[in-house]
N, C-alpha and C positions, 0 to 999 in steps of 0.2 A: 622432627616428626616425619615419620614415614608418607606417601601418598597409599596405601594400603598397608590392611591392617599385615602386620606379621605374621611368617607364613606357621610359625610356631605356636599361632593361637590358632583353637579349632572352637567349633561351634558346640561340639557332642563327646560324649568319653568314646563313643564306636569313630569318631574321624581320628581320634589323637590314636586309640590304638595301631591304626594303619599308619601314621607320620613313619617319616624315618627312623630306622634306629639310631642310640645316642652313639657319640664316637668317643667324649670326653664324658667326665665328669667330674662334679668341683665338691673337694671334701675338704671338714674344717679339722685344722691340726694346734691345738692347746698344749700349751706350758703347764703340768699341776701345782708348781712351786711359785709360778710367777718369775722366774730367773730369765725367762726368754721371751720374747715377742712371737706373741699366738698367730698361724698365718695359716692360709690357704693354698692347700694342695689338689694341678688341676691333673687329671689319671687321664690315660688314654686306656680307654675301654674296647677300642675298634681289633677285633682279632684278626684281622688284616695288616695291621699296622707293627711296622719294627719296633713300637715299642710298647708296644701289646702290655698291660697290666704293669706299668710303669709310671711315676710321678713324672711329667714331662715338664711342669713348670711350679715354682712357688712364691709366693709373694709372702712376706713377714710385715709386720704392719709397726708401725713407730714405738708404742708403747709396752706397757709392762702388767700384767695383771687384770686384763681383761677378759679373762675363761670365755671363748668363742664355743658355742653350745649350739643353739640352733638359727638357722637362716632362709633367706628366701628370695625372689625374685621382684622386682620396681612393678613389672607390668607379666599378664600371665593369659589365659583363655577368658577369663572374667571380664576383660576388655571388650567382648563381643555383646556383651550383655543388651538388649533394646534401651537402658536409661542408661550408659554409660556417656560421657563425653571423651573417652580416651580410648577409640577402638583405634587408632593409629600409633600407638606405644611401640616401642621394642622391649625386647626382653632382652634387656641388655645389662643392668646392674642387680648383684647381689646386695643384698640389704643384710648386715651381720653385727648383730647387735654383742657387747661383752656382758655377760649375767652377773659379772664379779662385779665391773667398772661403773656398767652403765652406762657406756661408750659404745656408740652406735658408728659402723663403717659403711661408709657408700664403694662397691668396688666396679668399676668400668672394667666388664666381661666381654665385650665386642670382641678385640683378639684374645681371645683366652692365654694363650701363651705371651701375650704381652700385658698380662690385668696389674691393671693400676687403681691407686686409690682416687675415689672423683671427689671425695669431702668427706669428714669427720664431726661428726653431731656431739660434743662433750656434755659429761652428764650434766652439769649443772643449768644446761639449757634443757634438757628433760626435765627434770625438777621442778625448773621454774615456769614451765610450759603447761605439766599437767599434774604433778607432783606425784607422778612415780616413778619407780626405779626397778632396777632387774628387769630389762625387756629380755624375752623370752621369744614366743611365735612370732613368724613375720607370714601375713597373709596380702596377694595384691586383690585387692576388691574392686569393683567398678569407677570407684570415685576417687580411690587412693588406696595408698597401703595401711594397713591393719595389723598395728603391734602388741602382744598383749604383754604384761608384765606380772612379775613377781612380789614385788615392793613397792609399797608404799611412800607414804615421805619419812624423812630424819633419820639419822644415821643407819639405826638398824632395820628400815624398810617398813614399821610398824605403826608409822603415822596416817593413820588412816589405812583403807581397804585397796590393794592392787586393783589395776582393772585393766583397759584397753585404749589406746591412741593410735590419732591418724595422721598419716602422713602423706604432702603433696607427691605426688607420682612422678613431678619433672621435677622440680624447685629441690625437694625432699624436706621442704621446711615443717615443720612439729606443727600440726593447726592443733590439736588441742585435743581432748579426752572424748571419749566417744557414747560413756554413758549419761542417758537422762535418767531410768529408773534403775535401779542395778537389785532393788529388792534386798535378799538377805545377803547376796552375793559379798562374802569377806576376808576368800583366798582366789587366786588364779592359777591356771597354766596352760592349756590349750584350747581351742576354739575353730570351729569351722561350720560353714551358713548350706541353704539349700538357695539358691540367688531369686529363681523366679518363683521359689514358694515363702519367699520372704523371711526365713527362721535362721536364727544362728545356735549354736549349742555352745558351751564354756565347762570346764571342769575347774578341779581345786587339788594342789600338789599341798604345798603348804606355804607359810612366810618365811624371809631371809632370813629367823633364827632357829628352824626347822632344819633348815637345810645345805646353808653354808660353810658350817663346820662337821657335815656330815648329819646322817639319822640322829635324831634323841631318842634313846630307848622308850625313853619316861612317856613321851609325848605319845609312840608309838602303840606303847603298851596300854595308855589310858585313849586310845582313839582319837586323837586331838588335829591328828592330819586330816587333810580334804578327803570327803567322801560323800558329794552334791554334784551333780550337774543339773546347769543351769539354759532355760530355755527364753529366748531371746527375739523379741519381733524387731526385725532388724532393721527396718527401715524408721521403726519409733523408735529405738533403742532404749527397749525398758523390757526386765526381765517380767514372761507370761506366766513359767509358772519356774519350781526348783523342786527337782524330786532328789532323799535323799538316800541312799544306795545300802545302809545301815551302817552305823558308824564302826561297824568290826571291819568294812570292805575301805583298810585304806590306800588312800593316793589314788584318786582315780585322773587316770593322767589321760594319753590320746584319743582325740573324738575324730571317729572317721565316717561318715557320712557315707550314703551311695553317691556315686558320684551320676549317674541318672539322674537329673532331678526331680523327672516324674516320682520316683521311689523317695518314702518319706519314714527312710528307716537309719541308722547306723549302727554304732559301735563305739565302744567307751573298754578302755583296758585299767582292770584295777592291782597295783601292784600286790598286796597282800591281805589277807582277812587274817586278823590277829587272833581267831577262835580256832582256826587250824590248818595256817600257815598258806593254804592255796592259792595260788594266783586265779583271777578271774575276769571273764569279759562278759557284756551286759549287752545286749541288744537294746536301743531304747527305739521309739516308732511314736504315729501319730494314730489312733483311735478313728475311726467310724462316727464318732461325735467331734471329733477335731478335740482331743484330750491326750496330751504328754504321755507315755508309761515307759516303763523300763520294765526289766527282766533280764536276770542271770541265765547268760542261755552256752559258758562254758566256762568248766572249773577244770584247774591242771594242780594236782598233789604236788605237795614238797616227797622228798625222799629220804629214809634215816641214812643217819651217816653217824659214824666215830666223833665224840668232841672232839679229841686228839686234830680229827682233819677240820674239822673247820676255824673259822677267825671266831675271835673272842664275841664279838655281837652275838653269834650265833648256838655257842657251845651249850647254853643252855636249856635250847630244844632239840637238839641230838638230831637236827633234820637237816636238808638242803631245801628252803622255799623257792619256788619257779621265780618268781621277783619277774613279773610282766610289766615289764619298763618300756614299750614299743610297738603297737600296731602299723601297718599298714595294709591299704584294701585294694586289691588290681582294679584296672579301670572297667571291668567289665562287670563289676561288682560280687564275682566268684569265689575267688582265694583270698579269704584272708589273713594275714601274714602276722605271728607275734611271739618278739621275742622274749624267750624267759632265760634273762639273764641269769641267775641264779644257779641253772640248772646248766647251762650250757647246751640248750637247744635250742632252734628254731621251730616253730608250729605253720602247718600249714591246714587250713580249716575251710573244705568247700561251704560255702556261706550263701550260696543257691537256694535257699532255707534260711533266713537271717534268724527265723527261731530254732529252727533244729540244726545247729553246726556240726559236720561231719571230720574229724581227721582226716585228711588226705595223705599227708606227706610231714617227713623231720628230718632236720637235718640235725647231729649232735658235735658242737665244736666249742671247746675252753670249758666252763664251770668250774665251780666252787671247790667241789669233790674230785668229780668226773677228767677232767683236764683231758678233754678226747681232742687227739690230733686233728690239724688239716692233714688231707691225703697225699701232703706234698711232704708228710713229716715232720712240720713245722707246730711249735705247742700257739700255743693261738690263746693268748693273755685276757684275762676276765672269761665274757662270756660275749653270745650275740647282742646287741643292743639296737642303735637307731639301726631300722630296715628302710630299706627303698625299692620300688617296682618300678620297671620300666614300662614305657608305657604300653606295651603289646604283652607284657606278663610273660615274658619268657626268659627275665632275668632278673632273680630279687640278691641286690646288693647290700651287704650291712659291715658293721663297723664293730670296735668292743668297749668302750669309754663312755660311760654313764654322765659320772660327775667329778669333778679329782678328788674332794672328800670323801664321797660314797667307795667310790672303786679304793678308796686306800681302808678304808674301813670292812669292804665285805675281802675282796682280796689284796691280803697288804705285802706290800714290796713291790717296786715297779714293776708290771708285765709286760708290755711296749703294749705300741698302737698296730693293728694291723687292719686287715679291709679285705673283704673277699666278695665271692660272686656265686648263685648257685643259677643253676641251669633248670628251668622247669619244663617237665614232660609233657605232651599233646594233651593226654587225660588227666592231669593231674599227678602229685608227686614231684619232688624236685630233689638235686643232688649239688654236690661243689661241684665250684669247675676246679681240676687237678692243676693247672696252668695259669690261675688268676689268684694273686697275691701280692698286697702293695707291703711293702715294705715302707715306713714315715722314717722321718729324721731321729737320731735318736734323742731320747728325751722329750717326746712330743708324745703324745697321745690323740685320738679320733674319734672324731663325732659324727656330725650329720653330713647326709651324701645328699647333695643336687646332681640331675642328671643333664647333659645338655638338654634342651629346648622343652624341658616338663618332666615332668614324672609323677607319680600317686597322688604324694603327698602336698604337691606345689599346686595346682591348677582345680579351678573349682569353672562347669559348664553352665550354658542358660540354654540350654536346647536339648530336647531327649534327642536319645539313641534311636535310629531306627533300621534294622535289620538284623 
């Protein structure tokens, strides 16, 4: 334990944006056959530095078959909270759960360049702890950490309804399931709170037979995937209300919240509406009476294309769908960021207006059809996918690796993993950097990006902004 809280926690999103800039950052690298041990690639990000946009260290983890997907930090700004007892934490372990295995990795990030494993949590102690499986999110909250999962119990995930578990912040021991009323709630997959207005929000992707062997047409086509988010009194933990998005608008996956807490608004990204293919993002807010609502407050076209060019999934709507797999929102609650992997762009949407979102800025790299170079010449495999802001919003980082099923199904034959960086402008508008380009191992693919000491999507505040 520290004698003061770490300097990497801030009270407001206005102090985190003035922190230092990141110098590293830690990005997750998956095996999609299972042949290799999924590991962790730490990037020097510092353009200062000799080895500028280079993997400088890697850790591989003992096992086989654990599709490392998304991850997060033991301890975060959430620790400043007025009811926490853990404002003296470090931000020192990744928390990287396997979505395949159900194998949870604790990793000791003190020297980054020397990260080691601190302990292994096997699934069958998950199981028997809360009885579910496919953890997914990892968020650190005031009292511990907060994992949400994809699966249920018994073999294929479908024993009962996924949901959320907590875990001790030092020990990392499993205390146990985190809902009392969970309502209708009987798909998961992202989840993020407002601390001192008390609310949590949750979406729904789908179950582990949805989506481990790739999309089902059938399921797709007859609306069967998630398209609910779920409104959560967090401190009772029972859902308040569920509004549901229309069951044409599926997969509604990332909920990103203002990160103000004063502001009692966010953001939900839906990957497709099967009525005519758009990707779409949903403003949802609280009412003048304290009542839940949503609203579709931005729609992005598919594009026609030749069957000839697309993957078989697709050939029979003659289109390219944006396939909105990825938000993220800068900490100042201005830009927000979403990728449409499909299309092989990036979106950039001043959101100064959470109901009237404006385009600012695109960037266009990889796609389905499109296959638009990086400016370095390099074809750049899938499309954009997990995005990350840093925390002053003058550099959003992403990656091209969805899911190993999905990517082998929308575009098939291995693409590699790659990882870039774009540069955003004073007023708005962003570009690639010409010079930032990670190259992974080969045979690996990439996911999510943590930034050193915070970033967007990791750190949740208890104190407004002021100035």
């Amino acid at each position: 334990m520290n004698l003061r809280p770490d300097p990497t926690f801030y009270p407001s999103p206005n102090d985190a944006i003035h922190a230092p800039v990141e110098k590293l950052a830690f990005t997750l690298m998956l095996s999609p056959d299972g042949t290799k041990p999924d590991g962790l690639a730490v990037v020097d990000v510092d353009p200062e530095s000799k080895t500028y946009s280079q993997i400088v260290h890697e850790l591989y983890v003992p096992n086989l078959g654990d599709e490392f997907h998304h991850f997060g930090w033991n301890a975060c700004s959430s620790a400043l909270s007025p009811l926490t007892g853990h404002a003296f934490l470090e931000r020192r372990y990744l928390i990287i759960p396997g979505i395949r295995s159900s194998r949870i990795y604790i990793i000791d990030v003190k020297e980054p360049l020397n990260a080691k494993i601190h302990k292994i949590i096997e699934p069958e102690e998950l199981m028997a702890k809360t009885g579910y499986s496919r953890p997914h999110t990892i968020h650190c909250g005031p009292e511990g950490i907060y994992v949400s999962t994809l699966g249920g119990g018994g073999e294929d995930g479908t024993d009962g309804p996924p949901g959320i578990f907590i875990m001790d912040c030092e020990s990392f021991d499993i205390l146990g399931r985190y809902e009392m009323d969970r309502g209708i709630q009987d798909k998961h997959y992202d989840f993020w709170w407002n601390l001192p207005r008390d609310y949590m929000v949750s979406s729904e992707w789908g179950l582990p037979p949805q989506f481990e062997n790739g999309v089902v047409p059938e399921d797709l086509l007859s609306n069967k995937y998630g398209h609910t988010i779920h409104f959560w009194d967090l401190r009772g933990r029972k859902v308040t209300k569920s509004i549901d998005l229309g069951a044409h608008h599926q997969m509604a996956l990332e909920i990103r919240p203002a990160h103000d807490p004063v502001k009692e608004y966010g953001f939900c990204g839906v990957v497709v509406d099967t009525t005519n293919l758009q990707g779409a993002i949903f403003t949802w807010w609280r009412d003048e009476d304290g009542e839940w609502q949503a609203k579709k407050t931005i729609t992005i076209d598919p594009v026609p294309a030749d069957a000839d060019d697309l993957p078989e999934l697709l050939k029979g709507f003659g289109a390219v769908p944006p396939l909105v797999t990825d938000i993220d929102l800068s900490l100042d609650d201005k830009y927000l960021y979403v990728a449409c992997w499909g299309l092989g762009e990036m979106h950039q949407y001043d959101v100064s207006d959470p109901m009237n979102p404006v385009l600012a800025g695109k960037v266009e790299i990889g796609g389905i059809v499109a296959n638009h170079k990086h400016p370095n010449g390099k074809a750049f495999g899938y499309g954009p996918q997990m995005v990350e802001v840093s925390r002053d919003g003058k550099r959003v980082y992403w990656t091209n690796s969805l899911y190993s099923t999905w990517d082998d199904q929308f575009y098939p034959g291995d693409r590699g993993a790659a990882m870039v960086m774009a540069r955003v402008g004073e007023d708005g508008g962003f570009a690639l950097d010409p010079d930032f380009w990670i190259d992974f191992p080969g045979g690996y693919r990439s996911h999510q990006i943590r930034l050193e000491g915070g970033d967007c999507s990791t750190d949740s505040f208890c104190y407004p902004s002021v100035g």
